[in-house]
Structures are given as structure tokens and as C-alpha cells.
TIDOSE-203829 format. One line per 8 residues: number of its first residue (from 1); their letters; for each residue z, y, x of C-alpha. Coordinates in Angstrom, 3 decimals. Layout:
NUM> a> Z/Y/X; ...
This chain:
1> xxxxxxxx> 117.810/56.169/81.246; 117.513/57.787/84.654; 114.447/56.915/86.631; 113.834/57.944/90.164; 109.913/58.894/90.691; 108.743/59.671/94.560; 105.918/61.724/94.427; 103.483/61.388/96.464
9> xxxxxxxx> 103.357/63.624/99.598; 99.688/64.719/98.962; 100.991/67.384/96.140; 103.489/68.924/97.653; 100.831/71.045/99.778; 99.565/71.789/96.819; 102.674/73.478/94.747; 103.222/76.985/94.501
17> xxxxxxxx> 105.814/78.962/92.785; 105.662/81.445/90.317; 107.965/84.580/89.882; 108.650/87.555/88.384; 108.604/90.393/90.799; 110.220/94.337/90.782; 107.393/96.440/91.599; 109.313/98.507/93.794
25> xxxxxxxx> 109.761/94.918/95.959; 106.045/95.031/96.584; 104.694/97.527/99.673; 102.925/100.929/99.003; 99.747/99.995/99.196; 100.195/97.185/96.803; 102.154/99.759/94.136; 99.305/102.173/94.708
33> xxxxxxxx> 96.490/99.321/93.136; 98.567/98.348/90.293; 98.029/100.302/87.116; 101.529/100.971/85.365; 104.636/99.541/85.633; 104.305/96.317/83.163; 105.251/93.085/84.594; 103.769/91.673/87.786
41> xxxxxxxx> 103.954/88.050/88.772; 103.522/86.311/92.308; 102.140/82.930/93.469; 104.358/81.453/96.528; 103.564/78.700/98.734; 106.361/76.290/99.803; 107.244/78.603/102.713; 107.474/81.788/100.858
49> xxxxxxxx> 104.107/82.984/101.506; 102.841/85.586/98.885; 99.303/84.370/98.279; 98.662/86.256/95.113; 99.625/88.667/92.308; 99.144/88.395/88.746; 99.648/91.006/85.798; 101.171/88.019/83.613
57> xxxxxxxx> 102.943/84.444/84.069; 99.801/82.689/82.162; 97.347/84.022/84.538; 99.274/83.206/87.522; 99.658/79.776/86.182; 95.813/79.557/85.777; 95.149/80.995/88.983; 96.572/78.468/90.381
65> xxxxxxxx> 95.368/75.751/88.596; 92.102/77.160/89.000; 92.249/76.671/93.286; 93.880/72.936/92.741; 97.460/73.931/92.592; 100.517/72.955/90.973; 102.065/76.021/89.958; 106.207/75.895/88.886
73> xxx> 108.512/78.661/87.732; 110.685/79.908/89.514; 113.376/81.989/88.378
């Protein structure tokens, strides 16, 4: 069964995307504050603006849930 659903326009200011990102992607001063080289994770907004950085995809995911968003993966 395939069932069109409209969502409503309210949430899609509120979805962000979540990716993996190289570290080497990120600026200097960004590298510089990150301890290691494990995994880092960023928190888009529709348009592609970084908002935030996480050290793993769970804590991105409750970052954002945490501020009212609707995180996805992105891959």
C-alpha cells in the first residue's frame, strides 16, 4: 500500500541533518579544540548551515532533540 502523507510545513524549520564529517573538512581553529581524531558528527540546517558538532551520531541526535529539532541522517 503506498500512502502519500503531506507534512505539515511547521516541521520543516525544524529538521536538521546529521553527518559524518573528515576532520581535516573542519577549519583550524575547530581541529585545534577537538581532542583526537575519533569520529566527529555535524548538525545542518536545511540550508547547509553548520550549527553544531558532536563527538558521536547519538549525541548529535539528542542535541537536537534537546532544542526541538528533528534530526535525520544524512549520508
Amino acid at each position: 500500500m503506498h500512502i502519500q502523507f503531506n507534512f505539515p510545513d511547521q516541521d520543516k524549520d525544524h529538521i536538521v541533518y546529521v553527518r559524518l564529517v573528515d576532520l581535516a573538512d573542519l577549519p583550524e581553529e575547530v581541529q585545534e579544540q577537538i581532542d583526537g581524531d575519533g569520529p566527529v558528527y555535524a548538525i545542518h540546517t536545511g540550508d547547509g548551515e553548520r550549527i553544531a558538532l558532536a563527538r558521536d551520531r547519538n549525541l548529535a541526535f539528542a542535541l537536537a532533540r534537546t532544542n526541538e529539532m528533528v534530526p535525520v541522517s544524512v549520508h
